[in-house]
MIFITOR-845901 format. One line per field, with one value per residue (C-alpha): residue number from 1; x, y, z; residue in one letter. Coordinates in steps of 0.5 Angstrom, whole numbers, plus 500, padded with zeros to 3 digits. Example, Ala and Ser with C-alpha at 12.3 -4.5 7.8 and 13.67 -1.06 7.14 Angstrom:
% MIFITOR-845901
resi: [1;2];
c1: [525;527];
c2: [491;498];
c3: [516;514];
resn: [a;s];
% end
This chain:
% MIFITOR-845901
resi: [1;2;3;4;5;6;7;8;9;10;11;12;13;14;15;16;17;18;19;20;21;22;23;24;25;26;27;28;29;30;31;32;33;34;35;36;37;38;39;40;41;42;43;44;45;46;47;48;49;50;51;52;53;54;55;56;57;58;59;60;61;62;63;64;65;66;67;68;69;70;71;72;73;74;75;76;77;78;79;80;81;82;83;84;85;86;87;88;89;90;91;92;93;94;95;96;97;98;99;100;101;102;103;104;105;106;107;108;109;110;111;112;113;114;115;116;117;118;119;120;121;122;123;124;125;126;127;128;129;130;131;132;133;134;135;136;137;138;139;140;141;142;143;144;145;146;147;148;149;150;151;152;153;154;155;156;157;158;159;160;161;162;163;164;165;166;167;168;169;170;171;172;173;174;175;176;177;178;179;180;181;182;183;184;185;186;187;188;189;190;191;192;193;194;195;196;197;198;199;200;201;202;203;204;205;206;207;208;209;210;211;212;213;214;215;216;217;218;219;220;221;222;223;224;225;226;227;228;229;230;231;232;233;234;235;236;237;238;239;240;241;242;243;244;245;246;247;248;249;250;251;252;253;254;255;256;257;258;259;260;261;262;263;264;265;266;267;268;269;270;271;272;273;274;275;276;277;278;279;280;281;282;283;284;285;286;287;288;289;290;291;292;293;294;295;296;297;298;299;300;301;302;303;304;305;306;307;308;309;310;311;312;313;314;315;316;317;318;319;320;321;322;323;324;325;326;327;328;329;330;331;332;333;334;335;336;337;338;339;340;341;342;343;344;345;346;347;348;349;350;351;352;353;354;355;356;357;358;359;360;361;362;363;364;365;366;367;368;369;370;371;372;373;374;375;376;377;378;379;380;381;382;383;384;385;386;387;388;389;390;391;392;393;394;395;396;397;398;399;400;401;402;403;404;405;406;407;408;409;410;411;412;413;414;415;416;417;418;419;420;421;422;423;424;425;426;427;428;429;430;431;432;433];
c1: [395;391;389;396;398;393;395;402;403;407;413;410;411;404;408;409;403;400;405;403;395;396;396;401;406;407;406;401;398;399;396;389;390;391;384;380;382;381;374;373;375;368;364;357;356;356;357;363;363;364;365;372;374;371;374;380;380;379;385;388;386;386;395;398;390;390;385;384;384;379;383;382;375;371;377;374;367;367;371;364;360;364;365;355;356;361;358;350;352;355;350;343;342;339;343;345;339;345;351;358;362;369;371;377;380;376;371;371;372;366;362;364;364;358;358;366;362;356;362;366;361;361;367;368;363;366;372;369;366;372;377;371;370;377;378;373;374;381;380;380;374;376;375;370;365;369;369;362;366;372;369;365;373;376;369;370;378;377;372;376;381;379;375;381;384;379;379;386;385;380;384;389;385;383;390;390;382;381;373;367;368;374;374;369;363;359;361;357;351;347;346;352;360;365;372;377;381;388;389;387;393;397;394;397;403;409;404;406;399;397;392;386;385;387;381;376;378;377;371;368;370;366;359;359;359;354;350;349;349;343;340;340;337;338;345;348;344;346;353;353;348;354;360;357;354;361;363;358;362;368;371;378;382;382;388;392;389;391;398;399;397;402;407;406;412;409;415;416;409;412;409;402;403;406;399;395;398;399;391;393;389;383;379;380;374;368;363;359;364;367;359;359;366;364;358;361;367;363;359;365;368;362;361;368;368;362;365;371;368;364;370;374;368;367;374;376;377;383;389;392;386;390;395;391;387;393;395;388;389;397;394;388;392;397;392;395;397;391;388;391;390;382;383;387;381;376;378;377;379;375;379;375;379;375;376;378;374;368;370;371;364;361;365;362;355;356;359;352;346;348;349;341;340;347;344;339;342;342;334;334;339;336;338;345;349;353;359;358;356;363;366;364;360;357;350;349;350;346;340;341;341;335;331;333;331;324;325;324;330;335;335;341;341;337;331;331;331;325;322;321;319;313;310;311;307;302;301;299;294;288;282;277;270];
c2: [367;363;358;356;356;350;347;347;352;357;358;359;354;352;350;358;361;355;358;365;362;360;351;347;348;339;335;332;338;343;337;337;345;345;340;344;351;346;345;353;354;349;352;355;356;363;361;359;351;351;343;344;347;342;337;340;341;333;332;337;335;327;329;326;325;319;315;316;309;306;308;315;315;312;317;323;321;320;328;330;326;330;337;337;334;341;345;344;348;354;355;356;354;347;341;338;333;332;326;330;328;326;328;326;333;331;330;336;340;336;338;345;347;349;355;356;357;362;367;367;367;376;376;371;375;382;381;377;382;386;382;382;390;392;387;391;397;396;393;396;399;395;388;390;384;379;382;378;372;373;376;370;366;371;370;361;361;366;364;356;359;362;356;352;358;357;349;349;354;350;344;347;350;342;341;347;347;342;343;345;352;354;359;364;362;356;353;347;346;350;343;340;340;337;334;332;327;328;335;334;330;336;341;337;336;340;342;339;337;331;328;328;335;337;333;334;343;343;338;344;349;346;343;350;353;349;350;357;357;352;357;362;361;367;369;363;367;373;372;370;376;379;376;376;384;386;381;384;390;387;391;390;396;397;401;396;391;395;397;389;387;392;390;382;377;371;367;371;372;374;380;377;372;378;382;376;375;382;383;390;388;389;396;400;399;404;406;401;396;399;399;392;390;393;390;383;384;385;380;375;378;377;370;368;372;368;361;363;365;359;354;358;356;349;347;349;343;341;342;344;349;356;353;350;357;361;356;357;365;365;360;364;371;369;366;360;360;358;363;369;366;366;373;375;371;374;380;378;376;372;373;378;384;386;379;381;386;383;376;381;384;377;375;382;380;374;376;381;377;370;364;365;373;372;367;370;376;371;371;376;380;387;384;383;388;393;396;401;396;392;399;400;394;397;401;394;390;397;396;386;387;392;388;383;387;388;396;400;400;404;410;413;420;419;415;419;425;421;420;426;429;424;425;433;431;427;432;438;433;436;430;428;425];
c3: [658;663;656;655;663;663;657;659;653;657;660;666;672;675;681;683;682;686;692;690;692;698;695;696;689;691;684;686;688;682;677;682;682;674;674;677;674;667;670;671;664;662;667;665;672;676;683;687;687;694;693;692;698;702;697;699;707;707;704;708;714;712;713;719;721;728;730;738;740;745;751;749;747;754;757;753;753;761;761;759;763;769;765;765;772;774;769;773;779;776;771;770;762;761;759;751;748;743;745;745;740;739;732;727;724;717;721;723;716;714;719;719;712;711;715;713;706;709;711;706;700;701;700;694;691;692;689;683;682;683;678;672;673;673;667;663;664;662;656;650;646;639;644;648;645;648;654;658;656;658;664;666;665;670;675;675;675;681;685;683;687;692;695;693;698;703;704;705;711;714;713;716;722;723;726;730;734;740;740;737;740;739;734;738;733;734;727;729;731;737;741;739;743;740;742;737;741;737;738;745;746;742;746;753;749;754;759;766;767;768;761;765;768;761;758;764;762;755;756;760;756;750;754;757;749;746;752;752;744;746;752;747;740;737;739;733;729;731;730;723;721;725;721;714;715;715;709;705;705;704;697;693;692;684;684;687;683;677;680;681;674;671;674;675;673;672;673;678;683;690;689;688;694;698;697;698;705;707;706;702;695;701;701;708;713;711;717;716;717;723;726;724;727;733;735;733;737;743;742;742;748;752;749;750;758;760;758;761;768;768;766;772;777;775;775;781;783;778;781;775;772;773;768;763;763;762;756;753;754;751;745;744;744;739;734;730;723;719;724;720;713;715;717;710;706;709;711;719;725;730;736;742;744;749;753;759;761;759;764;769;768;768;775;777;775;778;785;785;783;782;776;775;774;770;765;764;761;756;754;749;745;749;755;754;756;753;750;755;761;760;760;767;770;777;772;771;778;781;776;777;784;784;781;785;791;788;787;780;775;776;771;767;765;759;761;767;763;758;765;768;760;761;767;765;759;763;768;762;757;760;762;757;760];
resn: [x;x;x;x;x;x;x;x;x;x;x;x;x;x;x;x;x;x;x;x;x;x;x;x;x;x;x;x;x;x;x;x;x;x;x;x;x;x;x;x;x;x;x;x;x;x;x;x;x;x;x;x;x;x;x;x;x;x;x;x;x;x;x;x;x;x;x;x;x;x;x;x;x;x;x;x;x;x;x;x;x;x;x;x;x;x;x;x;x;x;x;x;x;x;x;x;x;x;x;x;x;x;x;x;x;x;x;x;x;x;x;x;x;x;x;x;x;x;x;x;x;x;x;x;x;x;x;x;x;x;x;x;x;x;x;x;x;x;x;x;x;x;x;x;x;x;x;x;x;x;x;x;x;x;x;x;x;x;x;x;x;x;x;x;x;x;x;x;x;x;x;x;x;x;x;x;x;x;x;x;x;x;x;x;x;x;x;x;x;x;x;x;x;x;x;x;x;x;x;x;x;x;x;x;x;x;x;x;x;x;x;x;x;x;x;x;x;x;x;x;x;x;x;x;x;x;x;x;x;x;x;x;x;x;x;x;x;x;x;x;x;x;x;x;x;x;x;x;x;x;x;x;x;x;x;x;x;x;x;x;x;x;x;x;x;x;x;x;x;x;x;x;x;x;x;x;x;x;x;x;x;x;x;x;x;x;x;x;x;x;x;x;x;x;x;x;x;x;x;x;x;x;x;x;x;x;x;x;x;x;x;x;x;x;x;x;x;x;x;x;x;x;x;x;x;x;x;x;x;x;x;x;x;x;x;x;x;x;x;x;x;x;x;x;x;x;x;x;x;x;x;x;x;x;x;x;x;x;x;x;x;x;x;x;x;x;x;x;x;x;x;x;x;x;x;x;x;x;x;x;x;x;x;x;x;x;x;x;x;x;x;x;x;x;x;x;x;x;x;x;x;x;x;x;x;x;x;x;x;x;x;x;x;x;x;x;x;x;x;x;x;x;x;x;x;x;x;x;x;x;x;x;x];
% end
């Protein structure tokens, strides 16, 4: 069936199961699509060709793409020479030895691809290995001797499409974001803030906001990102450990996959396409997952709260600050459309969910100890708080403002416990000479 689809044999229109996938179904499209599957057919390859989805992203995000003209450059590039200026007094973490940079939306794709494909590369492999092991099993014992290359068809055109998939999602993602920083996770560099002037200006669209008070707080949004990505070196890694710990153990649901195929109308692949965005071809979270999505999700929401109290403090004097922060919220809650296709491709959304209550942490540190204490949490992952801490901040105030004080750590119930246990043991070891 897949040989006479790409040799215009079948009856079957190429333009449906584009749509189905995802793609674009134009005639331009379709004729890329049809090309690069052809390719995958010929592949001696076992991997995923993720030069496709970054062709694919630039395309995506080269539509509609606009120059920032000269006016909105030097205005952006003095609304981060403000945001460091601001950002100085109410942290304690050092400046960026990197420029910040204005990006186009194909720029950004480019630039970001890379860690795109380091997420989803688990998740490509997982349901490969799914869509050949489910093949195989399925067919009978008289053709199992064509079945290794068969199998090796199925793992190329799958693994073409997915990352045909992932480049019009981060396409599409390049007309949504403002900055470097806007998904939670540091897709750029750990030095380096980005604007993309064009969204910029999209996101001022409809706000009673004067333009420059909107640059100036997307400016200290993004310096005060890359600067605690910079501070904390382990935290970029950490995160993407975090991101791909849970997509490793990402699996496709055979018996739905199975109930799929026995049912699949290819003139008719709305059940297909309904599958794909819904998520139900993905397995329910295991334990290990649950664990992993637990610690990413906390993680997130302490980056994202320490970014938004900084940005609170070092934007007061914007008349308009509260307004453009309630927009960021409002925006950051719903998520946009690429946003969720991201979350159906690999299984994952990347919005923290525990945001509010980890900036009131944050503010509550920060009213306790000061910007020094409270930056310096960040130093090393066992300093960080916890779960439990955003849960309830005052153990953590109660132990910063001990030590600040120059008195012994506060001790909860279980060190004091390991405390007293101990000392008793010390007490009861006879002396030695």
């Amino acid at each position: 069936m897949l040989r006479d689809i790409l040799s215009g044999k079948s009856g079957i229109d190429p333009s449906q199961l584009a749509g189905a996938a995802g793609l674009p179904n134009d005639p331009a499209s379709v004729a890329a699509l049809m090309q690069q599957l052809q390719g995958a057919m010929n592949s001696q390859g076992t991997g995923v060709d993720w030069q496709i989805a970054l062709t694919q992203g630039q395309q995506r995000a080269a539509n509609g793409q606009l120059t920032a003209t000269d006016e909105q450059q030097t205005q952006l590039r003095q609304a981060f020479h403000i945001a460091a200026l601001w950002l100085d007094d109410v942290i304690s973490v050092a400046e960026l030895t990197l420029e910040p940079r204005l990006m186009t939306r194909r720029e950004w794709v480019t630039a970001t691809m890379p860690l795109w494909t380091q997420l989803a590369e688990p998740v490509a492999t997982s349901i490969s290995d799914s869509l050949t092991r489910v093949f195989a099993e399925q067919v009978p014992e008289e053709m199992q001797g064509m079945v290794a290359n068969a199998s090796q068809l199925v793992r190329s055109i799958g693994g073409t499409l997915f990352a045909m998939q992932l480049g019009q999602v981060v396409g599409q993602l390049a007309s949504e974001v403002v900055s470097g920083g806007d998904v939670g996770i540091p897709l750029l560099g750990e030095q380096q803030a980005a604007l993309l002037p064009q969204n910029v200006a999209d996101f001022g669209n409809g706000l009673d906001v004067p333009a420059d008070q909107v640059q100036i707080y997307l400016a200290v949004r993004e310096i005060a990102h890359a600067r605690l990505f910079r501070h904390a070196r382990w935290l970029r890694l950490h995160l993407t450990s975090a991101v791909t710990a849970y997509a490793r153990g990402i699996s496709i649901d055979s018996s739905r996959l199975e109930e799929l195929a026995g049912s699949f109308d290819p003139s008719n692949p709305e059940d297909l396409r309904q599958a794909m965005v819904d998520g139900s071809l993905i397995q329910q979270q295991d334990e290990s997952q649950i664990s992993a999505l637990a610690r990413l999700e906390t993680m997130l929401a302490l980056v994202e709260g320490w970014v938004d109290v900084v940005t609170a403090r070092a934007t007061i004097r914007l008349p308009k600050a509260d307004a453009i922060a309630e927009t960021v919220k409002r925006r950051r809650a719903s998520g946009g459309p690429a946003e969720s296709a991201f979350a159906t491709l690999v299984g994952l959304e990347l919005r923290p969910r525990r945001l509010r209550e980890a900036a009131a942490m944050w503010q509550a540190v920060t009213d306790a100890v000061g910007n020094e204490a409270r930056d310096g949490l960040w130093a090393h992952p066992d300093l960080l708080p916890t779960e439990q801490d955003i849960d309830d901040p005052q153990q953590l105030v109660a132990r910063l403002t001990s030590a600040a004080r120059g008195e012994p750590d506060v001790l909860d119930d279980v060190d004091q416990a390991l405390e007293d246990l101990l000392r008793d043991d010390g007490a009861e070891r006879p002396h030695e000479e």
